[in-house]
N, C-alpha and C positions, 0 to 999 in steps of 0.2 A: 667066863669073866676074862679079861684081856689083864693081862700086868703090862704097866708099862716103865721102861726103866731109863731111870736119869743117872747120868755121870756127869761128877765137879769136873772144871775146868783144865785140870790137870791130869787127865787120862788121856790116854790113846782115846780112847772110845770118843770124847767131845768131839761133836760137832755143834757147828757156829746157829745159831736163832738171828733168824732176821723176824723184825717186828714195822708192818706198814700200819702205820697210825691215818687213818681216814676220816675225813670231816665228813657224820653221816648228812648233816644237813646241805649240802653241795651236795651230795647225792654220787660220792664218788668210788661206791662200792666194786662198780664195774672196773673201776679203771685201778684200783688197789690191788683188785682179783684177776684183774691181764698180771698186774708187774710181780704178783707171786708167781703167776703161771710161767711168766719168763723165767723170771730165778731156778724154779725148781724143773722146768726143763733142760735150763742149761746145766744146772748145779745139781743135780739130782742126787747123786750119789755123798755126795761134799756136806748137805746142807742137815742141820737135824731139823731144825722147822722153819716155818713160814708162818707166822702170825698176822692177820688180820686183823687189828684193833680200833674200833668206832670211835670217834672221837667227833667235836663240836669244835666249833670257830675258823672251819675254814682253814684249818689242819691239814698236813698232808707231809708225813717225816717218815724218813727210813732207817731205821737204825742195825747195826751190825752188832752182837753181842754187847748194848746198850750205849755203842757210842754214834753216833749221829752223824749220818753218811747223806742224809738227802733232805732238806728239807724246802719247801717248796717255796716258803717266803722271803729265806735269805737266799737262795740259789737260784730265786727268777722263774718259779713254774714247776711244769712236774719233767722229770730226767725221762729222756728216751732212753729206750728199754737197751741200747750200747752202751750209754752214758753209767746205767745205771750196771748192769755187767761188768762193766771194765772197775766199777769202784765194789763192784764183793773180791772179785778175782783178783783185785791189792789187794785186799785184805786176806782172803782165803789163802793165796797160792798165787803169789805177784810175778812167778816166772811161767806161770800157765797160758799159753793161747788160748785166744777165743776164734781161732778159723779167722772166718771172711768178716767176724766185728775189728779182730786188730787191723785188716788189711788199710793197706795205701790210700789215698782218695784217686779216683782215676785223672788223668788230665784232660783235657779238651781234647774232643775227636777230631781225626782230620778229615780231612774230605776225600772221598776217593779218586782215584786222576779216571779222565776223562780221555 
């Protein structure tokens, strides 16, 4: 038998529950199951869970320890998987890099001389 153990919010021990709310009828299980995969490969160590939760009407919210960091209708779509990193890592640990997600945008190449 496994035990498994929960700590209140106020231990060392907490870590944060992200919860992706999926509209199964949109058929968007695949695309809920990438942006956990994102998460908990980037956050892996940071994160206590990754929830999965089916949901109807075309649903599609991310929420951070139950406040609501993504949701698809008022925010225009679903967040690329930077967009969506860069809003745990405020929340998690807002002085953390994320490598080559924070980096610069490059600018126009030049052309090589001739």
């Amino acid at each position: 038998m496994c035990a498994v153990e929960y700590f209140p919010m106020n231990t060392p021990a907490f870590r944060p529950r992200i919860v992706i709310l999926y509209c199964t009828q949109c058929q968007w299980l695949l695309r809920a199951g990438w942006m956990a995969q994102e998460l908990l490969s980037t956050f892996a160590n940071d994160l206590g869970e990754v929830v999965l939760q089916p949901g109807t009407g075309g649903v599609f919210q991310i929420t951070y320890n139950g406040d609501l960091i993504w949701d698809r209708k008022s925010d225009g779509g679903f967040p690329e998987a930077k967009v969506l990193k860069q809003r745990v890592r405020d929340r998690l640990d807002p002085g953390r890099p994320l490598g080559h997600i924070d980096g610069h945008t490059a600018g126009p190449v030049a052309a090589p001389d001739v």
